[in-house]
Structures are given as C-alpha cells and as structure tokens.
KEROPA-369796 format. One line per 3 residues: their letters; for each residue x, y, z of N, C-alpha, C. Coordinates in Angstrom, 1 decimal. Example, Ala and Ser with C-alpha at 12.3 -4.5 7.8 and 13.67 -1.06 7.14 Angstrom:
! KEROPA-369796
AS = 13.2,-5.7,7.8,12.3,-4.5,7.8,13.2,-3.3,7.8 | 12.8,-2.2,7.1,13.7,-1.1,7.1,12.9,0.0,7.9;
This chain:
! KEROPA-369796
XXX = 0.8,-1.2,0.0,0.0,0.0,0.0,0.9,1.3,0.0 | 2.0,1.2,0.6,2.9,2.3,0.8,3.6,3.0,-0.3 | 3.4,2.0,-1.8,4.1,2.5,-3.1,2.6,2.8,-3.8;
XXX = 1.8,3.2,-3.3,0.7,3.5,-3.8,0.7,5.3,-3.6 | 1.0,5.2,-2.4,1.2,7.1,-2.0,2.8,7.2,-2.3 | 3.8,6.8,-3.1,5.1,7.3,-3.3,5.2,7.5,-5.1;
XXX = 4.0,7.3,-5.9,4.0,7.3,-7.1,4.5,6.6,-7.9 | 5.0,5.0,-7.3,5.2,4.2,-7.9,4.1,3.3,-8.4 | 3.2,3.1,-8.3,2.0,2.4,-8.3,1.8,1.8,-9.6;
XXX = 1.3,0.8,-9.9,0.9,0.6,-11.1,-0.1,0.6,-11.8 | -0.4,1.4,-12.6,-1.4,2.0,-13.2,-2.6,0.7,-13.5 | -2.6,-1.0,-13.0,-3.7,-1.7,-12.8,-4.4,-1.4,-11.4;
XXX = -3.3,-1.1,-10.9,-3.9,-0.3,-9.5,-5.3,0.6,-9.4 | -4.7,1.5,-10.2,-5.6,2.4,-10.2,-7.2,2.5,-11.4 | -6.6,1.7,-12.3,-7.7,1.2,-12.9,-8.8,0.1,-12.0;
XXX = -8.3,-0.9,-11.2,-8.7,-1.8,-10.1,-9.8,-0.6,-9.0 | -8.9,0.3,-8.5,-9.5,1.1,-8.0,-10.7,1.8,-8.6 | -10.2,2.5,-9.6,-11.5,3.5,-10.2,-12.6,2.5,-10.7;
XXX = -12.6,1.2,-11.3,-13.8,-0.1,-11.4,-14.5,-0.2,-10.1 | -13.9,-0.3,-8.9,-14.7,-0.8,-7.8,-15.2,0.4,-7.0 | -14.5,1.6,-7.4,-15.6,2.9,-7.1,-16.8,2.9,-8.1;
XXX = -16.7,2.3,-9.1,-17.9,2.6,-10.2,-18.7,1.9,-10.2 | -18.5,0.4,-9.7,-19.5,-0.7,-9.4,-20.3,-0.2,-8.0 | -19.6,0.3,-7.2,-20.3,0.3,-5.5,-21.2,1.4,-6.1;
XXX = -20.5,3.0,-6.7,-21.8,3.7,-6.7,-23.0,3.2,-7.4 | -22.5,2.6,-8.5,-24.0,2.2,-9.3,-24.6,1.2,-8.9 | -24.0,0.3,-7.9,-25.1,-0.9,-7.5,-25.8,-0.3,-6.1;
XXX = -25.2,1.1,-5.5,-25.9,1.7,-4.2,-26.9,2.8,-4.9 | -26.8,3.2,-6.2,-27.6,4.2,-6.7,-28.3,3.5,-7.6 | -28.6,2.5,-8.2,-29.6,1.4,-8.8,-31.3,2.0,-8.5;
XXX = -31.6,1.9,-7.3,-32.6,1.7,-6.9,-33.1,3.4,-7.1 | -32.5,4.6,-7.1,-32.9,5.8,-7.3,-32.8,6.6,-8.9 | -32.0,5.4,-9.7,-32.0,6.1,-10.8,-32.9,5.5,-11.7;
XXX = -34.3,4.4,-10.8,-35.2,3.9,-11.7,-36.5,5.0,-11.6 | -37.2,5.7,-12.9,-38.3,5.9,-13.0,-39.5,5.7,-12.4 | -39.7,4.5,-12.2,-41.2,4.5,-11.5,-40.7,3.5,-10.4;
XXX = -41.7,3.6,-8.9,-41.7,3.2,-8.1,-41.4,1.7,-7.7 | -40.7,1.2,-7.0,-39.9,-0.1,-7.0,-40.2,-1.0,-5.6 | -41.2,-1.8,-5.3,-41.4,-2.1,-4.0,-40.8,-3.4,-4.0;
XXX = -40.5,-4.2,-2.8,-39.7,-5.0,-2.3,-41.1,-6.3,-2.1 | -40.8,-7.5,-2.6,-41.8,-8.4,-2.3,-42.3,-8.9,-0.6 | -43.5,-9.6,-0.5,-44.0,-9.5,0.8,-42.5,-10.1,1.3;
XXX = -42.4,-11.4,1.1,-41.1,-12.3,2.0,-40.3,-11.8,2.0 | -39.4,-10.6,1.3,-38.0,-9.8,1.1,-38.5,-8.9,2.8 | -39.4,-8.1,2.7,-39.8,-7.0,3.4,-40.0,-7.8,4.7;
XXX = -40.8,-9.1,4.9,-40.9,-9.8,5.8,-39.8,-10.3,6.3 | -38.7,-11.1,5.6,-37.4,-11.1,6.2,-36.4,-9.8,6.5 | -36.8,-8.9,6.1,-35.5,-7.9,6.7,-35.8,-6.9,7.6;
XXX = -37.2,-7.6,8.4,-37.7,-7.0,9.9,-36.7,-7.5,10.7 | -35.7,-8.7,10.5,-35.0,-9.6,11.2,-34.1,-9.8,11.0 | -33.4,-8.8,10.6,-32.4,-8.7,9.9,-31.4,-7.7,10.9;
XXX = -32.1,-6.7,11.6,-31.5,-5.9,13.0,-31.6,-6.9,14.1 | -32.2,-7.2,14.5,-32.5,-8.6,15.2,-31.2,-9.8,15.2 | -31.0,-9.8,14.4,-29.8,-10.9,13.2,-28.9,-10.5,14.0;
XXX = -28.5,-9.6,13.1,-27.1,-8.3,13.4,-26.9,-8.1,14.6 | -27.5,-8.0,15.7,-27.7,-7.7,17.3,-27.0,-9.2,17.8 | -27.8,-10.3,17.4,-27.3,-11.5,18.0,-26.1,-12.0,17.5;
XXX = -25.7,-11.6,16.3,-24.2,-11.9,16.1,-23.2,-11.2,16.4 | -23.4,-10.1,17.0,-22.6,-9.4,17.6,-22.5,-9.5,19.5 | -23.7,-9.9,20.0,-23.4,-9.8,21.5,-23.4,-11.4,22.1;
XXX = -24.0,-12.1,21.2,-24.2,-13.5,21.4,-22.4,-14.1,21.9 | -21.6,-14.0,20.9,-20.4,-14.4,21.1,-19.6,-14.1,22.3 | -20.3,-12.3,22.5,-19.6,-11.6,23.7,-19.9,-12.5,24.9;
XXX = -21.2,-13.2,24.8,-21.4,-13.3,26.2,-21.1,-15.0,26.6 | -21.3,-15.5,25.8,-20.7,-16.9,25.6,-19.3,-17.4,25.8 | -18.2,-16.5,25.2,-16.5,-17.0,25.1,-16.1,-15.9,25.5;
XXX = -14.7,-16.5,25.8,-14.1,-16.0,26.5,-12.3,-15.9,25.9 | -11.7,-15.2,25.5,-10.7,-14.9,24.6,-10.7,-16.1,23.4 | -12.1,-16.4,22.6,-11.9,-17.0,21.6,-12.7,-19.0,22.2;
XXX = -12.3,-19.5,23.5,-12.8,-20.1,24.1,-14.2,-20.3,25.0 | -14.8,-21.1,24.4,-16.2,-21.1,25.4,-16.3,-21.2,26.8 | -16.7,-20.2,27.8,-16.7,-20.0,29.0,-16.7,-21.3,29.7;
XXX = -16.2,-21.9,30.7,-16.2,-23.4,31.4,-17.2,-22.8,32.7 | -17.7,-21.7,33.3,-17.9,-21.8,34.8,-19.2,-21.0,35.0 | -20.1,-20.9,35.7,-21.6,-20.2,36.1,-20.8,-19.2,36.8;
XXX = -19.7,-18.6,36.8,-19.0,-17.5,38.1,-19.0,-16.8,36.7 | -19.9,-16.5,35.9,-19.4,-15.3,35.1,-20.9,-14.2,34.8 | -20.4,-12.8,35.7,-21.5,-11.9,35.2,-22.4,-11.7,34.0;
XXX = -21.9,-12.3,32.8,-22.3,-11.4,31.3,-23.6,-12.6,31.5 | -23.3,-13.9,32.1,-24.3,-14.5,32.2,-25.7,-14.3,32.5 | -25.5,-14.1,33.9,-26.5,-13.3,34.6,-27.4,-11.7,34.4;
XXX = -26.5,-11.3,33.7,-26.8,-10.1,32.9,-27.7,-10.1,32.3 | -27.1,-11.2,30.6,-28.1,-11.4,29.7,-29.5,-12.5,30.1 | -29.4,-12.7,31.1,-30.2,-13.8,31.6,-31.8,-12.8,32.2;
XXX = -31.1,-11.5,33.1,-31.9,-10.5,33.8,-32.0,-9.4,32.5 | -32.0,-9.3,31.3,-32.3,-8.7,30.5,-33.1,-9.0,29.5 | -33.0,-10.3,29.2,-34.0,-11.3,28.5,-35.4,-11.1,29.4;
XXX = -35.2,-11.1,30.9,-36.2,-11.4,31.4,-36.8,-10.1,31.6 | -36.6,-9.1,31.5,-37.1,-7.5,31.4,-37.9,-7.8,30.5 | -37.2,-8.0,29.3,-38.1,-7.8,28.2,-38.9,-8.6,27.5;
XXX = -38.7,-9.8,28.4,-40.3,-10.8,28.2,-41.0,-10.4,28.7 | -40.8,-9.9,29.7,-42.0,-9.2,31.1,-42.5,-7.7,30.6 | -41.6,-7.0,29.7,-42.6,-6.2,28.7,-43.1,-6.2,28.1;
XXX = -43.0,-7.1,27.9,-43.5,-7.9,26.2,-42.8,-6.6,25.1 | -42.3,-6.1,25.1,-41.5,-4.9,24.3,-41.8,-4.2,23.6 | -42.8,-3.9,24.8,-43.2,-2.2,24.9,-42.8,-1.3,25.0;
XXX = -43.1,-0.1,24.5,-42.6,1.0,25.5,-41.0,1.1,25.0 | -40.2,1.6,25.7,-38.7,1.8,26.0,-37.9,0.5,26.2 | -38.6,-0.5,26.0,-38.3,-1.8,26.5,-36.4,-1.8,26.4;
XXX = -35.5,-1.5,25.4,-34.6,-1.6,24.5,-33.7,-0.6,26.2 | -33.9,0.6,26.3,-33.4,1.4,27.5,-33.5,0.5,28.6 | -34.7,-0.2,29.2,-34.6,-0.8,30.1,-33.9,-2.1,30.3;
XXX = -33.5,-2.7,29.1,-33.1,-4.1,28.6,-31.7,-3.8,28.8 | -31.2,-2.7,28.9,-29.5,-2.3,28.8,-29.4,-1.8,30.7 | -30.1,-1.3,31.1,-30.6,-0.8,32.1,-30.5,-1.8,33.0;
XXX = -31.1,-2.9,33.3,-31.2,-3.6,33.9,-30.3,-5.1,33.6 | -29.6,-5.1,32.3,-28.6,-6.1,32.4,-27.2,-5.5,33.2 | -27.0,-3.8,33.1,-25.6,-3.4,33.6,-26.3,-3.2,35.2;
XXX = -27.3,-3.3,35.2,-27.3,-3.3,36.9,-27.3,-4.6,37.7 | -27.3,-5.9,36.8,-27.1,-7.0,37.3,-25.5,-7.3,37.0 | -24.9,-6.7,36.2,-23.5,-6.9,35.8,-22.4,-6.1,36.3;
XXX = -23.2,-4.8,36.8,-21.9,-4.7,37.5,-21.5,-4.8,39.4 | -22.5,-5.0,39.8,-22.4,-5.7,40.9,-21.4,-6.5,41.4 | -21.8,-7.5,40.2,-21.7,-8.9,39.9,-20.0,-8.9,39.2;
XXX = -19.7,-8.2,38.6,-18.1,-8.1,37.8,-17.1,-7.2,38.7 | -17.8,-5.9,39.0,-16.9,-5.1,40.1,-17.0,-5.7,41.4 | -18.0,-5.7,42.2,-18.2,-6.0,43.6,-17.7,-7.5,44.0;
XXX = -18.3,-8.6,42.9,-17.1,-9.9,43.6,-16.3,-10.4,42.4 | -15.7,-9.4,41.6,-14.8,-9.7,40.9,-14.9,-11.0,39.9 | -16.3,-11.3,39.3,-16.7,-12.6,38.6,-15.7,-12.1,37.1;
C-alpha cells in the first residue's frame, strides 16, 4: 500500500481502484435512478424486519458466551447473569414502550455488581 502514496504504483492499480468505485456507486444508486416506483416483495420485506435482530445476536451472542476466543467453562461469570436479567425485562414487557433502554438498564445493573463487587 505504501508504493501507492510514493508514485510508484501501477497504473492496474488504479484502474482496479477507479472499477470498484464505479460498481459500488452504481449498484448503491440502482434503486434511485429507476423511473417509476420499486417495492420490495411480501417475504424480502418480511425477512428484513430480522435482519437488526440478526445483526444484534451476532454481535453480543459471542460476547457473552467465550471468552478470549474459548467457550466460557464456569456459572462465576457476570455477562451470564446479565443477559439472563435482561431477557427477562423484556419478556416481562413484552416490548413495549422503551423496553430496549430498560433491557440495557437492567442487564448493567445485574452486571456490574456482579463483575466489580465480587470480581466474577
């Protein structure tokens, strides 16, 4: 990358480059440079209510499960209890309301007790 900013570069480089700037804008600008209105089928629209949903669990699911890469061996671990008292908020909402505020709310109030106070 470093002979790219010293003008040595090779001009497939930069052709490489300027193609995959031209593909991203036109396949992100697709949908506004059509004419008449474009709606998404029932199942597309239906699956991509679950799609933030998705994205949430593949991101915190791991966190709370392993542990530098390894699956946790012991019940002495806060993130447990946490997500355990946070799930349970927001069954008991049924997820209403602010439910999402209170769902964060009430896992770091079972987690940090539980991580600072006896060092889980």
């Amino acid at each position: 990358m470093s002979e790219f900013f010293t003008g040595d570069s090779n001009p497939w480089n930069l052709l490489t480059i300027l193609a995959l700037a031209c593909v991203s804008v036109l396949s992100r600008a697709f949908f506004f440079l059509s004419q008449k209105p474009w709606d998404l089928p029932h199942w597309a629209q239906r699956g991509l209510q679950y799609a933030p949903i998705a994205a949430l669990s593949a991101v915190i699911v791991p966190e709370i499960v392993m542990t530098q890469g390894a699956l946790i061996h012991s019940l002495r671990d806060a993130r447990l209890y946490a997500a355990a008292a946070g799930v349970a908020y927001f069954v008991w909402r049924k997820g209403a309301g602010q439910v999402v505020l209170g769902t964060i709310a009430v896992g770091m109030a079972v987690y940090l007790p539980l991580h600072v106070g006896l060092g889980w």
